[in-house]
C-alpha positions in Angstrom: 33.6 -40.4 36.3 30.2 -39.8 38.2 31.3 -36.8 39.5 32.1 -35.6 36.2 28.9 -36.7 34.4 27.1 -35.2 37.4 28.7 -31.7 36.7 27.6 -31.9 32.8 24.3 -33.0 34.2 23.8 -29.6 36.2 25.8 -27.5 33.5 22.7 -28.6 31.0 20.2 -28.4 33.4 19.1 -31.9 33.2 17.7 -33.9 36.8 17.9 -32.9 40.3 20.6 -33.7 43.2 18.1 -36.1 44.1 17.2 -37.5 40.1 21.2 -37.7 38.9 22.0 -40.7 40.6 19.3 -42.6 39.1 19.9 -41.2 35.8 23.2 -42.5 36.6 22.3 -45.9 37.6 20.3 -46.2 34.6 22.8 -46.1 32.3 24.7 -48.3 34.4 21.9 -50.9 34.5 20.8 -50.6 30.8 25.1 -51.3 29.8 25.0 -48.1 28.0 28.4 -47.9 30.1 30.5 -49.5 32.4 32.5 -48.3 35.4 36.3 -48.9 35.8 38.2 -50.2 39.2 39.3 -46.3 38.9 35.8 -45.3 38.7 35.7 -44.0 35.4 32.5 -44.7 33.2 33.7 -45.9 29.9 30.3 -46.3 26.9 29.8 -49.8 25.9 29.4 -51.2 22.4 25.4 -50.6 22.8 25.9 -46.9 23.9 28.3 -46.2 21.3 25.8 -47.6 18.6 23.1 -45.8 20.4 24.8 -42.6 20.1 25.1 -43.3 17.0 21.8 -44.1 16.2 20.6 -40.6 16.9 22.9 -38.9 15.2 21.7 -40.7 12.1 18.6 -39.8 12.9 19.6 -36.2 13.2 20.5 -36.2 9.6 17.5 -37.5 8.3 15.3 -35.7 6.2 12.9 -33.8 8.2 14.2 -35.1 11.6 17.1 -32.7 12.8 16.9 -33.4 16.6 20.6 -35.1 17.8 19.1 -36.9 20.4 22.8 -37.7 22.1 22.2 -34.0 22.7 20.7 -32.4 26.1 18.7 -29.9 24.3 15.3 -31.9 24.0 15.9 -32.8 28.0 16.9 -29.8 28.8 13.7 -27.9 27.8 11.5 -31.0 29.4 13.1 -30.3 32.6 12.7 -26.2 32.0 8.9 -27.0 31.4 8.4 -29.3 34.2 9.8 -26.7 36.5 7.2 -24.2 34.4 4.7 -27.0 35.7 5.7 -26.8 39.0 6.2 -22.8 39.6 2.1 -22.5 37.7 3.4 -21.4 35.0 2.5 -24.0 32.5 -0.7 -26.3 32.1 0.7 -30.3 32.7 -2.2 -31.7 30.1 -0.9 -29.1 27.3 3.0 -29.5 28.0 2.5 -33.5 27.8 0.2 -33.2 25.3 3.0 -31.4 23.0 5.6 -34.1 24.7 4.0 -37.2 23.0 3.3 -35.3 19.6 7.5 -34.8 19.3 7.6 -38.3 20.3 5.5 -39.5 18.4 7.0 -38.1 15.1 10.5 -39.1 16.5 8.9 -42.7 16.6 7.5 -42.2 13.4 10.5 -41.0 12.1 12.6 -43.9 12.9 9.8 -47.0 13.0 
């Protein structure tokens, strides 16, 4: 359910109160799930396949990041907050953000 995604959201440190709903809709919207007359959110055919899509990419050769995984937006979110407390410089944290997305891309182009 929402409510339940919402909890694993927080638990992993991944959006806001005021960013999880649109994380939720987005999923919604992009038919990576789809939500039940009891309100339950049941993946789709594409977010199954996406799923697993990054899990083979996670067993690639030199790639090793399980993108189904909150780890990878779990630490974006820890730096952004870094960002926003001074702690960390916003050109050098996206800077490092596009050079693992870039290899991801490269990875999997």
């Amino acid at each position: 359910s929402e409510s339940e995604l919402i909890t694993l959201m927080d638990r992993n440190g991944i959006g806001t109160d005021a960013t999880m709903p649109q994380h939720i809709k987005t999923i919604k919207d992009r038919e990576y799930v789809s939500e039940t007359e009891g309100r339950l959110l049941l993946p789709s055919q594409l977010g199954v396949a996406l799923v697993l899509g990054f899990k083979a990419y996670a067993g690639l050769p030199n790639g090793g990041i399980d993108l189904s995984l909150p780890n990878l937006r779990r630490a974006m979110e820890q730096e952004m907050g870094r960002i926003a407390a001074g702690q960390q410089n916003k050109a050098t944290f996206i800077e490092q953000c596009l050079a693992e997305m870039t290899r991801i891309f490269q990875m999997v182009a």
